[in-house]
C-alpha positions as CSV (number, residue, x, y, z in Angstrom):
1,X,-16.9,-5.2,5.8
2,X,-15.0,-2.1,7.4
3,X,-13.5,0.9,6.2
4,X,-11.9,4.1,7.9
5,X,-13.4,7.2,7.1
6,X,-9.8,9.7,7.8
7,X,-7.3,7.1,8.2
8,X,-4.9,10.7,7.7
9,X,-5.2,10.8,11.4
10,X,-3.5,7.8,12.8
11,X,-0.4,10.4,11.9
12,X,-1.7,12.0,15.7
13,X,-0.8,8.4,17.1
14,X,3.3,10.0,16.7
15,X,2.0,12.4,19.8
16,X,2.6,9.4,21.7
17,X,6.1,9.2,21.5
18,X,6.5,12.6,21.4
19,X,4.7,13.0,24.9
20,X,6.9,10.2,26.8
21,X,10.4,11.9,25.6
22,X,8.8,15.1,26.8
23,X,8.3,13.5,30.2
24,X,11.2,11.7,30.5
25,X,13.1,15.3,30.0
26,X,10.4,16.8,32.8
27,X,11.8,14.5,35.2
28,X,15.3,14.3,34.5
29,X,15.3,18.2,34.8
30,X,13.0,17.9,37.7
31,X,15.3,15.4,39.1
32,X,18.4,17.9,39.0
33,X,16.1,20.8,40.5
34,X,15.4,18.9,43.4
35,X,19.1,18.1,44.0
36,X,20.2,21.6,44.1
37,X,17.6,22.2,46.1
38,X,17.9,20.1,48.9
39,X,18.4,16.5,50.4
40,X,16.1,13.8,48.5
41,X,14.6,12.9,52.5
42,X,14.3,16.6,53.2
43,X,11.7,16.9,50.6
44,X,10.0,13.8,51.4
45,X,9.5,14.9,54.8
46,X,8.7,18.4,53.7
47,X,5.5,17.1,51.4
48,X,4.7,14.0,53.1
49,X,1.6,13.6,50.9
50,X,2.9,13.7,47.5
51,X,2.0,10.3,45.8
52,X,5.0,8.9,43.7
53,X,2.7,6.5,41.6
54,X,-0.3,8.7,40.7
55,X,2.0,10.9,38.1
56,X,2.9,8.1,36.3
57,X,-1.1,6.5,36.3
58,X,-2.1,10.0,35.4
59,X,1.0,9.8,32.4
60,X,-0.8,6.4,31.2
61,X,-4.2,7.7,31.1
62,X,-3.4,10.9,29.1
63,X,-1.5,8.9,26.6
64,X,-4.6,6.6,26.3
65,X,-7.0,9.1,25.9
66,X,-4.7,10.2,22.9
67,X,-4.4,7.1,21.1
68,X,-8.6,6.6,21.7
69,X,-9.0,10.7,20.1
70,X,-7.1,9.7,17.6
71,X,-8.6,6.5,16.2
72,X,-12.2,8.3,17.1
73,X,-10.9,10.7,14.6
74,X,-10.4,7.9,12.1
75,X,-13.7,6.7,12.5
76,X,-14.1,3.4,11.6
77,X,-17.3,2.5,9.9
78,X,-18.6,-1.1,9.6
79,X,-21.0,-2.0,6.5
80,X,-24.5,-2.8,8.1
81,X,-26.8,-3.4,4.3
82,X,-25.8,-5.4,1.3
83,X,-27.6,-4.7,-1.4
84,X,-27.2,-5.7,-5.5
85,X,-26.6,-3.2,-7.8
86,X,-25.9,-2.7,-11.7
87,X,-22.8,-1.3,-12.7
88,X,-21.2,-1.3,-15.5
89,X,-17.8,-1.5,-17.2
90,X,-14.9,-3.4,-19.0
91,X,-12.0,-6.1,-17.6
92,X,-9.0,-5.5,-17.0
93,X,-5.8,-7.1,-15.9
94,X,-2.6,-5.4,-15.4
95,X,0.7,-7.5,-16.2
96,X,3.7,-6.7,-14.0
97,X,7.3,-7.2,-15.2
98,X,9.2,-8.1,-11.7
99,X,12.5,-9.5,-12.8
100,X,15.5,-7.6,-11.7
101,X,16.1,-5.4,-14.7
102,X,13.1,-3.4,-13.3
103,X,14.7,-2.3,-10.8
104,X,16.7,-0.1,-12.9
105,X,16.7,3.7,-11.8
106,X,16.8,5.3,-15.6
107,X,13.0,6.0,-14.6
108,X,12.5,7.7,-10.8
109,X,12.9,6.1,-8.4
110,X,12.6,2.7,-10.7
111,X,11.0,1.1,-13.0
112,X,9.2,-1.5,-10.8
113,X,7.6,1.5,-8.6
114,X,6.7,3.3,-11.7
115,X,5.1,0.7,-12.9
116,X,3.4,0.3,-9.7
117,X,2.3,4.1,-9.9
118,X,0.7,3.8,-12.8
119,X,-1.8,1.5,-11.5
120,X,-2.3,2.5,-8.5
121,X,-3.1,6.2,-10.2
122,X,-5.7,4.4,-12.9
123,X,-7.6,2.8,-10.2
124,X,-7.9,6.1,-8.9
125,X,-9.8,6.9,-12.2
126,X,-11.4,3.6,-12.6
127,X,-15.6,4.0,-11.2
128,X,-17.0,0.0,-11.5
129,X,-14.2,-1.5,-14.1
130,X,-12.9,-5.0,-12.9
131,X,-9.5,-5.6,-12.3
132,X,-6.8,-8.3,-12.1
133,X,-3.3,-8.2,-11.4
134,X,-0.6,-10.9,-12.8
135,X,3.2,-10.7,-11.9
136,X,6.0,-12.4,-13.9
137,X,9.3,-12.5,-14.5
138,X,10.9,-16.4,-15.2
139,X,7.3,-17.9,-14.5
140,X,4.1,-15.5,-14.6
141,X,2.0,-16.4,-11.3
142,X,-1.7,-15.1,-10.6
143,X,-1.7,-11.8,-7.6
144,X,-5.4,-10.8,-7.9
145,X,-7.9,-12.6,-9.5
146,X,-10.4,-10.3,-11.5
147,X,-12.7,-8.2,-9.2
148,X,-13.9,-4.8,-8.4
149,X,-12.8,-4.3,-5.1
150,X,-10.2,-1.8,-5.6
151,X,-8.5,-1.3,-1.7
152,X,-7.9,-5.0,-2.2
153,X,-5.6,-4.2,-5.8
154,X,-4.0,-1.4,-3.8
155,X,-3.2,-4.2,-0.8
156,X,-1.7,-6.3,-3.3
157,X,0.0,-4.1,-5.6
158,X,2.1,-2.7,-2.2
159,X,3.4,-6.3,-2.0
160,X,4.6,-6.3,-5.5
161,X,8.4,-6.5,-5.5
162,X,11.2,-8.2,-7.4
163,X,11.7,-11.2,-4.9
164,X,8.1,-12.7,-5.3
165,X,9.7,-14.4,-8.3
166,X,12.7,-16.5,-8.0
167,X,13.5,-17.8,-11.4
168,X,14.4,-14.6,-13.4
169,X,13.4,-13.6,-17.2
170,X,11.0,-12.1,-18.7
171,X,7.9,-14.8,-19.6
172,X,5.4,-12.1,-21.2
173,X,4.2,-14.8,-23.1
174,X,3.0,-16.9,-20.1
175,X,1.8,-14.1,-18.7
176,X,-0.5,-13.9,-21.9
177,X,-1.5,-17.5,-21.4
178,X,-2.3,-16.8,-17.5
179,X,-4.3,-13.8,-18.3
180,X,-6.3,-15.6,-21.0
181,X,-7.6,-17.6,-18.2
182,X,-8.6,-14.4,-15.8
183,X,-11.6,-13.6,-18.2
184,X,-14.3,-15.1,-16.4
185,X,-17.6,-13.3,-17.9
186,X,-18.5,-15.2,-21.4
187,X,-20.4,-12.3,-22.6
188,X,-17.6,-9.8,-21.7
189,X,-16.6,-8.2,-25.3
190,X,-13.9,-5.7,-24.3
191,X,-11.6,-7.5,-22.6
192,X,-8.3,-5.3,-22.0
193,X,-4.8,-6.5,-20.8
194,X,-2.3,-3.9,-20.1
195,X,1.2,-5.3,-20.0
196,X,3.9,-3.2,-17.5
197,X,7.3,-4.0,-18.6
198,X,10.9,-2.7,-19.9
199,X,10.7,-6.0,-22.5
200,X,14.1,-6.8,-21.8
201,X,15.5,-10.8,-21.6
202,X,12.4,-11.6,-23.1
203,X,11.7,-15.2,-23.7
204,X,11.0,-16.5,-27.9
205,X,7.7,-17.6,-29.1
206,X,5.3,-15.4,-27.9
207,X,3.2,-15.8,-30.9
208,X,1.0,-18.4,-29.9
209,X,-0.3,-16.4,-26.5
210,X,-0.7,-13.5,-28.3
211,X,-3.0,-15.9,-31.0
212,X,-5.0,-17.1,-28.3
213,X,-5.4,-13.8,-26.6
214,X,-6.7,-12.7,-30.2
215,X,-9.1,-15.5,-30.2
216,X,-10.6,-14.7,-27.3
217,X,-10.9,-11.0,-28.3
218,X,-8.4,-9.6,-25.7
219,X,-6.5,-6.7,-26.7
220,X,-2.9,-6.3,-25.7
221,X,-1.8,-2.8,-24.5
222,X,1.6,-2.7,-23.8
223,X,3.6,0.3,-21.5
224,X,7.3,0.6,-22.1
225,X,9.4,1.5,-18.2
226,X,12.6,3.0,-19.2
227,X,14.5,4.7,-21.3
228,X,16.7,3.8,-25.0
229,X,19.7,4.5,-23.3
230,X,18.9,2.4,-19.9
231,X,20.7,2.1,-16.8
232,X,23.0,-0.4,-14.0
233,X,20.7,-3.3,-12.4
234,X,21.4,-2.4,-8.7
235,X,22.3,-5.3,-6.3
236,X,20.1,-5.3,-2.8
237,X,20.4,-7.0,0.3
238,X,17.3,-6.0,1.9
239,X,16.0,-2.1,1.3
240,X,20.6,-1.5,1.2
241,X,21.9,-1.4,-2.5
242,X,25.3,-3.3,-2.3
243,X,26.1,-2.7,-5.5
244,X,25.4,-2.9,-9.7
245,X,25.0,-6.5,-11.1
246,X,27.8,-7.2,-13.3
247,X,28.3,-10.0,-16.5
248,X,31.2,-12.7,-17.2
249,X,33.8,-10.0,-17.7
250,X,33.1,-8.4,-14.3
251,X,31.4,-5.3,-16.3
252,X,28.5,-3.6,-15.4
253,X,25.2,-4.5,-17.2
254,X,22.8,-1.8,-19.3
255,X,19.6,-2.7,-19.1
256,X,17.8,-0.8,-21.6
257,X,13.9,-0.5,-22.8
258,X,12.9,-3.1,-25.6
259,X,10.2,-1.0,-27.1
260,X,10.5,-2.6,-30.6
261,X,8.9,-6.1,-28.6
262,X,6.2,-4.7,-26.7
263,X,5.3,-2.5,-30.1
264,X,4.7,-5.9,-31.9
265,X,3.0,-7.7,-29.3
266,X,0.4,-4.4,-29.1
267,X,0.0,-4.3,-33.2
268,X,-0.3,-8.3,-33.2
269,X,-3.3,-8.4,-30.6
270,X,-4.9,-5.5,-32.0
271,X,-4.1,-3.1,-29.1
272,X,-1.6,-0.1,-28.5
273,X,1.8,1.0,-27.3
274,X,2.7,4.1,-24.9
275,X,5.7,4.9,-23.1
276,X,5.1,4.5,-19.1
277,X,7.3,7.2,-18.1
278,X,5.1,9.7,-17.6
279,X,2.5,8.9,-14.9
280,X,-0.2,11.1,-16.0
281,X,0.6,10.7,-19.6
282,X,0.0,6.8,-19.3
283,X,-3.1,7.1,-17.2
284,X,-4.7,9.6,-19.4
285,X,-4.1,7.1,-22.5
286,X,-5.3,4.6,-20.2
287,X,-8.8,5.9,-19.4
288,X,-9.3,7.3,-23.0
289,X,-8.8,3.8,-24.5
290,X,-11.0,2.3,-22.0
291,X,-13.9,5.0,-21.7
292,X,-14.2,4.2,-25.8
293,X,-15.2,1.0,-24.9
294,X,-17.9,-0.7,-25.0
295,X,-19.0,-1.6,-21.5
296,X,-20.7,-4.4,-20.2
297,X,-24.0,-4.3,-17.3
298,X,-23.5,-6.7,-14.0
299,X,-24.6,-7.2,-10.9
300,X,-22.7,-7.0,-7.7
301,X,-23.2,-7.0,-4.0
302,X,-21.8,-3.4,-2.3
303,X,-22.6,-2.1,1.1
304,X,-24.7,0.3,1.0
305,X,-25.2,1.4,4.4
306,X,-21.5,1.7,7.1
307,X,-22.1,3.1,10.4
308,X,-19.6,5.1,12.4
309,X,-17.9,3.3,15.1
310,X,-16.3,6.6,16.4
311,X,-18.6,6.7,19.5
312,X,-17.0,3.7,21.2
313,X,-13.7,5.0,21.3
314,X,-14.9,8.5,22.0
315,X,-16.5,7.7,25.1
316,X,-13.5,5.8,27.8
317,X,-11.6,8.8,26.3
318,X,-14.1,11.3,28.0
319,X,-14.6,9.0,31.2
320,X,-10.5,8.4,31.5
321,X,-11.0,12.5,31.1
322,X,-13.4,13.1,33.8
323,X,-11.4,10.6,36.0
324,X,-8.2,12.2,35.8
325,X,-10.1,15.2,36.9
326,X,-10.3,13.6,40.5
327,X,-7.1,12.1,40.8
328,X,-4.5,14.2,42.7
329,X,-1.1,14.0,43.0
330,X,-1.5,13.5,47.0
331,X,-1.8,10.0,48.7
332,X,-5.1,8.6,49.6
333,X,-5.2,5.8,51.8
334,X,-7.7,3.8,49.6
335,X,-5.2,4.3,46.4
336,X,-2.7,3.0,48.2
337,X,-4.4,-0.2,50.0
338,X,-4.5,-1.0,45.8
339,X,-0.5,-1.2,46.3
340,X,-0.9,-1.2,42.0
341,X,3.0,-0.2,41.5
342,X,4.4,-3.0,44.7
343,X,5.7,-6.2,43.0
């Protein structure tokens, strides 16, 4: 097991680019000097020492010894002690609406990323809860089983998007069904699922997931995405919007919120409604509900012990340092036997 320590400074990895335009500007304006100057064999006869290759060999290692300062700056650390420990907490598994309507922009910048906000910003609040993560649209399909390694949620919730599922709708009630089978832990009593949706082309007969959710005492909280009045569907080909999808009669479709649905599917499974418009509103109702709750002891393996890595990377940068010390832009005849730039 790994994990970076300031990934914030890969950002010093852009120096790279920045250096080699800066050179390639050096030379062309050195390459313009020298022409007013004099004639190109003039010059070469007037520093007959002047190595052409070394500049560049001396470019590479400079831009080497960047990219190694910066990932020593990242510090990767690698997990060196497993160990079991007791934590403690409740399950839960967010539901994500991904049909098309989501990505309506009546809520910035949609619905979908919203949605995908708001979870990302209550596993920011979450400590040793367990979490799952269920898409849906036509079909409902499993994209994290339960677990409380929250970088890999993050990983998977930045692949959420509205082509994962072909067959459009919205199946909340398979969703329900597919959830009911994410509760793994028997003695778990507070089982929480938090539905993500706008409710909209919702598919009938719902009541039977819901009653089987109830029987295996799993609350339903449900977070509307949009607003009464709604907004177009946009069209995209790739990250380019081509346009606003339109019905029969060539007009373009409203999508609006169905709040009165996911309001009867909280109050039948004994949970809650809240709008999901406001980040920090829906996070905060988030985290009270759940700190209420009754949690639940386990055990689970953690690394307790990461070591920093930063030393191997820190080191060929000082030694590609130290070298470039003693390499000068004159020729020297054993640099040259190498013949490194000749094809």
């Amino acid at each position: 097991m790994y994990q970076l320590e300031a990934p914030q400074y890969f950002y010093l990895l852009l120096l790279i680019p920045a250096v080699l335009v800066l050179y390639g500007l050096f030379l062309r304006w050195k390459k313009k000097a020298q022409i007013y100057f004099g004639d190109k064999e003039l010059l070469q006869k007037l520093s007959p020492e002047r190595s052409k290759n070394k500049p560049f060999l001396k470019l590479i290692f400079s831009l080497t010894v960047i990219a190694l300062l910066a990932l020593a700056l990242v510090n990767p650390q690698i997990g060196s002690r497993l160990e079991e420990v007791q934590r403690e907490g409740v399950d839960i598994v967010f539901a994500i609406d991904v049909s098309k309507s989501m990505l309506a922009e009546d809520v910035q910048p949609n619905r979908l990323e919203r949605a995908k906000l708001l979870i990302s910003r209550t596993l920011d609040e979450l400590i040793s809860d367990r979490v799952g993560i269920i898409t849906y649209a036509g079909r409902a399909y499993p994209q994290l089983p339960i677990t409380t390694d929250y970088g890999a949620a993050r990983l998977f919730l930045k692949s959420v998007n509205t082509d994962l599922i072909p067959s459009q709708g919205t199946a909340i009630g398979e969703a329900i069904e597919l959830a009911t089978q994410y509760f793994d832990d028997v003695d778990q009593k507070n089982r929480l699922l938090v539905i993500i949706s706008d409710g909209e082309d919702h598919e009938e007969g719902i009541e039977d997931a819901i009653e089987e959710a109830k029987d295996q005492q799993i609350s339903i909280y449900t977070l509307g995405i949009g607003s009464e009045r709604g907004g177009p569907i946009p069209e995209m080909r790739g990250s380019r919007r081509i346009g606003y999808k339109k019905d029969q009669n060539n007009e373009v479709v409203i999508t609006k919120l169905n709040s009165a649905l996911l309001k009867r599917i909280a109050e039948n499974s004994d949970g809650k409604y809240a709008s999901g418009n406001s980040t920090r509103t829906s996070v905060n109702f988030l985290m009270e509900e759940i700190n209420t709750m009754e949690k639940k002891q386990f055990e689970t393996s953690l690394f307790a012990d990461y070591e920093d890595q930063f030393q191997w990377l820190l080191a060929p940068a000082l030694l590609l340092l130290l070298i470039d010390v003693f390499i000068l832009e004159r020729k020297t005849q054993w640099f040259k036997n190498l013949n490194l730039f000749k094809k």
